[in-house]
C-alpha positions in Angstrom: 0.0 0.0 0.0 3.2 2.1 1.2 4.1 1.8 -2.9 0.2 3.5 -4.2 0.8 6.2 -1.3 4.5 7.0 -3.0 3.4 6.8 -6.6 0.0 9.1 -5.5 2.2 12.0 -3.9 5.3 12.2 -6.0 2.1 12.4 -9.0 0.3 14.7 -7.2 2.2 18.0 -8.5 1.7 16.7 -12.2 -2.2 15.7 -12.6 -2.7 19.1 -13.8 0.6 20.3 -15.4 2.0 16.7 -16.7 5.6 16.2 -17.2 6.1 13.7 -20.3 9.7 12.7 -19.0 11.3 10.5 -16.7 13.7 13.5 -15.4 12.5 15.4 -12.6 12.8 15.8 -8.8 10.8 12.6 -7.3 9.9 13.8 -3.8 9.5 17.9 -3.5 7.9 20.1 -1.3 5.1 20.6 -4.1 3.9 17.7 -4.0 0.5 16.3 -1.2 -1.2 13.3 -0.5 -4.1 13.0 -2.7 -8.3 11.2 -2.6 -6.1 8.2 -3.9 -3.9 7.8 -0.9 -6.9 8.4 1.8 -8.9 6.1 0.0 -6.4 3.0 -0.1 -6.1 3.6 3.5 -9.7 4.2 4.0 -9.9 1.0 2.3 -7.4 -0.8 4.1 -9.2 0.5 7.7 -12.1 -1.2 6.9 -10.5 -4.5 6.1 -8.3 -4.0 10.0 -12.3 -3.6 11.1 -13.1 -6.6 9.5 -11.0 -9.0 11.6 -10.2 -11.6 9.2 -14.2 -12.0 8.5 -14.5 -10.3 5.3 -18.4 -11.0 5.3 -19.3 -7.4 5.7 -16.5 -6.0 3.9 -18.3 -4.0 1.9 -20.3 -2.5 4.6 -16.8 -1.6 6.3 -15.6 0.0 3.4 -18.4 2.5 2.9 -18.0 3.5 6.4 -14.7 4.4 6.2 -14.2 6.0 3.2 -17.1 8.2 3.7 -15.3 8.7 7.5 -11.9 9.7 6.1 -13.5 11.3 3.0 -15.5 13.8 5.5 -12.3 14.2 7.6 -10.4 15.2 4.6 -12.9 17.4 2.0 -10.2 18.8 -0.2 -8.3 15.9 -1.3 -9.5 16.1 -4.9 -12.0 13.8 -5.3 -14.8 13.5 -8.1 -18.2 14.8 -7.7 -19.9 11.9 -7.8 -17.6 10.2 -5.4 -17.8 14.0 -3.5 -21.8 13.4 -3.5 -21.3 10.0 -2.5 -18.9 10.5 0.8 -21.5 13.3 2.1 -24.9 11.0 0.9 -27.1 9.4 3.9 -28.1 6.6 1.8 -24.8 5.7 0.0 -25.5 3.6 -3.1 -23.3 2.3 -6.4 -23.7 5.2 -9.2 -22.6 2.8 -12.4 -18.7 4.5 -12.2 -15.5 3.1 -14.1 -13.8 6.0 -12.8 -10.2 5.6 -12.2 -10.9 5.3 -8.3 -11.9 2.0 -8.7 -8.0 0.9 -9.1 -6.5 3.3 -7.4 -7.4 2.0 -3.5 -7.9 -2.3 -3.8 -4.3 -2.4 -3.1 -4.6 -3.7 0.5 -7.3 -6.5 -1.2 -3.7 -8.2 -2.2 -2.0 -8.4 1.5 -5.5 -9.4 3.8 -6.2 -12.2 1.5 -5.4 -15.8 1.8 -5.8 -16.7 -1.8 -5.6 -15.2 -4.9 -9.5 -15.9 -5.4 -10.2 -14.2 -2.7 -8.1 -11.2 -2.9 -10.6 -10.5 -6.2 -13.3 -11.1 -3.9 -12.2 -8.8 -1.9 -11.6 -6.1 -4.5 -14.9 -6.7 -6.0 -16.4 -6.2 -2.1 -14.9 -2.6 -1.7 -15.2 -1.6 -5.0 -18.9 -2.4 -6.3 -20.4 0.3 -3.1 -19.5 2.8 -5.9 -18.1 1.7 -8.9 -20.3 -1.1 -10.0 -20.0 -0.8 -13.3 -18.5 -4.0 -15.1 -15.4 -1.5 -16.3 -14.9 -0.2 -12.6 -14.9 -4.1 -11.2 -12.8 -5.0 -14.0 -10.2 -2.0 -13.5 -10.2 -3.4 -9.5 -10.2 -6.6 -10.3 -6.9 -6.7 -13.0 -4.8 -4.1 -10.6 -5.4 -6.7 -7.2 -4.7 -9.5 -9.7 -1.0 -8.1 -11.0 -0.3 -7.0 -6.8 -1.1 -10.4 -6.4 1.1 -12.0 -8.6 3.7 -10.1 -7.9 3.6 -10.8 -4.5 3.9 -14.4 -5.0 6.9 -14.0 -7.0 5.9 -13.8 -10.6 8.3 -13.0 -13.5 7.2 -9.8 -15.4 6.5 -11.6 -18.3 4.1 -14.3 -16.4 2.6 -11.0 -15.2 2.1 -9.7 -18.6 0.3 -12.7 -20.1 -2.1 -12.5 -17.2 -3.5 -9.4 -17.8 -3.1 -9.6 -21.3 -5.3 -13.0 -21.2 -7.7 -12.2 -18.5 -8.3 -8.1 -19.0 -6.4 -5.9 -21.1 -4.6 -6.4 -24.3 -0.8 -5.0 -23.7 0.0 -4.6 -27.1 1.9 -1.3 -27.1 5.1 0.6 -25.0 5.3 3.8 -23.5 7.1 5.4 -25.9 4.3 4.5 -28.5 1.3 6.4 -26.6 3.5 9.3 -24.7 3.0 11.8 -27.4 -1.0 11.0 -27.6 -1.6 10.2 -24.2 -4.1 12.9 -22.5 -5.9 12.7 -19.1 -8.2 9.9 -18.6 -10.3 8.7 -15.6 -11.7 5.8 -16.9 -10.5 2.0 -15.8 -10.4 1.3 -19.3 -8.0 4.5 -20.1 -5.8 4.2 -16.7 -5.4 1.1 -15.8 -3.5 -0.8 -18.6 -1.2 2.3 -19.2 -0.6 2.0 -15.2 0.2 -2.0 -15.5 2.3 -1.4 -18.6 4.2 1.5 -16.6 5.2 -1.5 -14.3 6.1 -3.8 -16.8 8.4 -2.1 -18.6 10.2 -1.0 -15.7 13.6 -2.0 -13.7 12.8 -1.0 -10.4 10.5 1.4 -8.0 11.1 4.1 -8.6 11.8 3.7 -12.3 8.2 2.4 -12.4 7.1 5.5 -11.3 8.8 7.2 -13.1 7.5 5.5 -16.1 4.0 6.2 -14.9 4.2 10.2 -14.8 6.1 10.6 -18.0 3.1 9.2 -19.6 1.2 12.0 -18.4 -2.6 11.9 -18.0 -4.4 11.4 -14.8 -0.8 11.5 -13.2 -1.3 11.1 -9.2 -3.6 8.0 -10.0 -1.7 6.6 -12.7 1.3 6.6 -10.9 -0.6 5.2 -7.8 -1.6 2.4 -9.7 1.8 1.6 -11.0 3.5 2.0 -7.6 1.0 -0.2 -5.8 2.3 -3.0 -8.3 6.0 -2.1 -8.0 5.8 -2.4 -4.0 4.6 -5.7 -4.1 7.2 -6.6 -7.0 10.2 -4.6 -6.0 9.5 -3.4 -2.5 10.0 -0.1 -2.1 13.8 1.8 -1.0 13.6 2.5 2.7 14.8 6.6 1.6 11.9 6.9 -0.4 9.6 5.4 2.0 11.0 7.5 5.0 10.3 10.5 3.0 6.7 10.0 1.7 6.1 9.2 5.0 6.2 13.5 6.1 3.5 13.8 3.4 1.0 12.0 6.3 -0.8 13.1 9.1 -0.4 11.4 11.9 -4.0 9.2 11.6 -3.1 8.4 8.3 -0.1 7.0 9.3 -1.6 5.5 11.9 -3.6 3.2 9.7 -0.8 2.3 7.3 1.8 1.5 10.2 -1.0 -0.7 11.8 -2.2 -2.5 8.5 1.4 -3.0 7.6 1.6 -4.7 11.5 -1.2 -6.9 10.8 -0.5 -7.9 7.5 3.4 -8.6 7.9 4.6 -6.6 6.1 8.7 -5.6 6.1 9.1 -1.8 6.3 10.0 -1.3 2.7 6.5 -3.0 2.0 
């Protein structure tokens, strides 16, 4: 989750003003944790809540992302989703937004079982973004976390997702001069995945993901929830995006990551 957080703040400064190169300062004072980063911990809170009984997931996650979405207003989310944090009757509005992929990260570490860990996704993602796109965009980004948890080559990662949900039949350099901002599933998430893949470690992942350009905090957030689990993420880099948190926030990621086992490089 640590490696979504990163790839959401250092793309943070460029969703608006996108940088189509791999040169440029990676951490700076510019840059702010974004919806992306409160969400994958809102999402990762609800599975804590859960206690290993991930029957009323779902329930868990609307809770808590309408919790921390109320406790932090400004960090950029949709108006739908906006609408949806603030609604009394919170209800599924047919979205393949981007947000979809962006948060199911923690899916990949509480589950048992790759089966379940896209049961899980589907769980916290369907309470808004039930549309077969938005399950689908979930669903393939907890599937390459997944895999690349358990040790998979990139190319075994590849062929996955190009068999199961996307066709990755083009490079980065291809669609960099065409690329333009996109907050579909469908136009985020297979450019995120391929930002991975043709990478050579964390940060160049990331990297990869802003030069791109397009929807650039949740792009890159996308990407770097992949590399963590591939890669794990440098202990300098994860120091710093630390100071980008509050202290709940960072509260809820030091816990999940106590829970769940994982090493402090993620």
């Amino acid at each position: 989750m640590i490696g979504a957080i990163i790839g959401d703040i250092v793309g943070s400064r460029f969703e608006w003003d996108n940088h189509k190169s791999k040169n440029f300062k990676f951490l700076t004072l510019q840059c702010f944790a974004t919806d992306d980063s409160i969400m994958s911990l809102a999402i990762a809170e609800a599975i804590m809540r859960c206690q290993h009984d991930f029957s009323k997931l779902g329930e868990a996650a609307v809770s808590s992302m309408q919790r921390l979405g109320r406790r932090y207003p400004a960090a950029g989310y949709g108006r739908h989703f906006m609408e949806w944090i603030y609604s009394e009757n919170p209800a599924p509005y047919n979205s393949y937004g981007n947000g979809a992929a962006m948060r199911v990260g923690p899916c990949a570490y509480a589950a048992s079982g790759f089966e379940e860990a896209l049961q899980l996704s589907q769980k916290v993602t369907e309470v808004t973004h039930n549309h077969p796109e938005g399950i689908k965009g979930a669903e393939a980004t907890t599937a390459a976390i997944w895999l690349a948890r358990q040790g998979k080559s990139i190319p075994e990662i590849r062929n996955y997702i190009d068999q199961h949900y996307y066709p990755m039949d083009f490079t980065l350099d291809a669609i960099r001069p065409t690329y333009t901002f996109d907050v579909t599933c469908q136009g985020t998430v297979p450019q995120a995945i391929m930002a991975f893949l043709e990478s050579n470690d964390f940060e160049d992942a990331v990297r990869n993901a802003i030069s791109i350009g397009g929807d650039s905090d949740t792009v890159a957030a996308i990407t770097g929830s992949i590399a963590q689990a591939y890669y794990g993420v440098p202990e300098e880099i994860r120091e710093q995006a630390l100071l980008f948190l509050d202290e709940p926030l960072l509260k809820i990621l030091l816990d999940f990551e106590k829970i769940y086992h994982l090493g402090p490089n993620g």
